[in-house]
C-alpha positions in Angstrom: -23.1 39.5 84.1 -24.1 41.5 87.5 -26.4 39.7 89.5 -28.7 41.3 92.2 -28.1 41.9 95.8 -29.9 39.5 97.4 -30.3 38.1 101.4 -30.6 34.5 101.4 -31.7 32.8 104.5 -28.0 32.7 106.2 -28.0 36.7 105.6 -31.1 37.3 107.5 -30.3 35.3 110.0 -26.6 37.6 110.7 -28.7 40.7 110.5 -30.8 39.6 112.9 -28.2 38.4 115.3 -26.4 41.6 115.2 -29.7 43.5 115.5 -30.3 41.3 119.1 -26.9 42.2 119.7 -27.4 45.5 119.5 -30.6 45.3 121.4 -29.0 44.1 124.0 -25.9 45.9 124.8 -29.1 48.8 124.9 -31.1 46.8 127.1 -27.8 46.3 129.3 -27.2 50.2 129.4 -30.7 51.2 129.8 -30.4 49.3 133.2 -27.3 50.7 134.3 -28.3 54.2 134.0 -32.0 53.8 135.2 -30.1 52.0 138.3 -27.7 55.3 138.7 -30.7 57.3 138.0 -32.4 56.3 141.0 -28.9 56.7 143.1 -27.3 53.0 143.0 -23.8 52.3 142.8 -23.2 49.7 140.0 -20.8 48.2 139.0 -20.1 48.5 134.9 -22.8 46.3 133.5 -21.5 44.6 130.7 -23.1 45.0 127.3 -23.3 41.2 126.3 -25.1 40.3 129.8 -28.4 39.7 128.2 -26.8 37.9 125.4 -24.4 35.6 127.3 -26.4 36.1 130.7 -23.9 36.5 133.9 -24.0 39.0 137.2 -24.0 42.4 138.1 -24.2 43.7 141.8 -25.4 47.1 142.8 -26.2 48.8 146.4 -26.7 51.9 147.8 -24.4 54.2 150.2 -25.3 53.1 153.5 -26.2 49.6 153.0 -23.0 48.3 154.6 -22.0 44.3 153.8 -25.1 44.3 151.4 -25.6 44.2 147.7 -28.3 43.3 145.1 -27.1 41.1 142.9 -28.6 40.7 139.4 -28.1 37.4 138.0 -29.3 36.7 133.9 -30.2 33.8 132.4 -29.8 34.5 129.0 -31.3 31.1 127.3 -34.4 31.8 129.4 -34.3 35.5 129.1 -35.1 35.9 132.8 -33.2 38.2 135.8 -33.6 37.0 139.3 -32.5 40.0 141.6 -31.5 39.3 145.4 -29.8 40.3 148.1 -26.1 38.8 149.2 -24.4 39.7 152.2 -20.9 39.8 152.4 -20.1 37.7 155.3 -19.1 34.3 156.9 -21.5 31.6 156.7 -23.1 31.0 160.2 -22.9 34.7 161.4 -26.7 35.2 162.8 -27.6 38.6 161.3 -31.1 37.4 160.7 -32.7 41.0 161.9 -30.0 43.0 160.3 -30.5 40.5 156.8 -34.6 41.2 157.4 -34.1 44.8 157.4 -31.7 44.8 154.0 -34.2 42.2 152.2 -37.4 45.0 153.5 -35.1 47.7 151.7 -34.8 46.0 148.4 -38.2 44.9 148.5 -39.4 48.4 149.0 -36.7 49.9 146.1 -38.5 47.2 143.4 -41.2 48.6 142.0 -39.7 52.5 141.3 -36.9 49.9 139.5 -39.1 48.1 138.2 -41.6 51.3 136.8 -38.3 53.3 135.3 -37.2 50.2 133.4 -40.4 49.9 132.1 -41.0 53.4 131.3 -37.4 53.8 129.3 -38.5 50.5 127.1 -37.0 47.6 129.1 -40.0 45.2 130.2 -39.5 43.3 133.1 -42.5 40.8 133.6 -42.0 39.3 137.3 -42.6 36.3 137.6 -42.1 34.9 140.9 -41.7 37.7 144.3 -40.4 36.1 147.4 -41.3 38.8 150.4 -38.7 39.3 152.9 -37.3 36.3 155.0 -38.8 33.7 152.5 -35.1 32.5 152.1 -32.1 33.6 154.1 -30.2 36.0 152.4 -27.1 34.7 150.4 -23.6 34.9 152.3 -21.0 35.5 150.0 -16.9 36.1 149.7 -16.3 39.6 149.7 -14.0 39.4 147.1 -17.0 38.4 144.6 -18.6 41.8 145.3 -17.4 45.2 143.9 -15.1 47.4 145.7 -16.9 50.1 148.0 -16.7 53.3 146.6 -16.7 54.7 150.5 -14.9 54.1 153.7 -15.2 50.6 155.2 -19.2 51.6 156.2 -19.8 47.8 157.9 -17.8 49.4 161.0 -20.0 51.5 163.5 -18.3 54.8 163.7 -16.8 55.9 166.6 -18.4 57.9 169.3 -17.8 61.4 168.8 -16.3 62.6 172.2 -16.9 66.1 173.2 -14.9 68.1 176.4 -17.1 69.9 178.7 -15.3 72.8 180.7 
């Protein structure tokens, strides 16, 4: 004889781990736009970063050596955002460092308000203000390639002739 469809317990428990699935690889694309929304060069988020937790960096033209970088803890469900400098270890850019880590800390809260408004909740639970902790020094090669011309490099002086 036929028997009914039914979902047993090891059923519900697929469809609900392909629904969080599919709530996150959302969650992870909702951030990458609202991030190139409000004019930040990221790199591709992956889609399994909430679920498996990770890094993504992101900056802005014009911030030189400097990144945000957007580490998640997916068994706590928390994302700690800061800013890394790529660098050697020991270089004393502490105003330069200062200035990036004033940046970022003036850039939160519009991230913070668009995530929230397209559905992603962010509840902060610990804000360190600028020069709390020195900012990260890290190998360049961790960081995404710059989509611009080597920007860490003062330009040179343009020269004009007088006659």
């Amino acid at each position: 004889g036929l028997t009914p469809c039914s979902t047993g317990p090891s059923h519900r428990a697929a469809i609900a781990a392909a629904e969080k699935g599919r709530l996150d690889a959302a969650a992870a694309l909702v951030l990458e736009q609202s991030l190139k929304d409000l004019g930040y060069e990221v790199e591709e988020i992956a889609d399994t970063l909430f679920a498996a937790g990770g890094l993504a960096h992101f900056r802005k033209a014009g911030w030189g050596d400097y990144h945000v970088r957007l580490r998640v803890d997916a068994q706590r469900g928390a994302m700690n955002f800061n800013v890394v400098r790529a660098g050697t270890a020991g270089e004393d850019r502490r105003i330069e460092d200062m200035m990036a880590e004033e940046r970022w800390c003036a850039e939160f809260p519009q991230l913070f308000a668009t995530l929230a408004a397209r559905g992603l909740k962010v509840e902060v639970t610990r804000l360190l203000q600028a020069g709390e902790v020195p900012v990260q020094v890290v190998d360049a090669a961790s960081l995404p390639r710059r989509a611009e011309a080597d920007e860490s490099r003062p330009a040179a002086p343009l020269k004009r002739e007088i006659r």
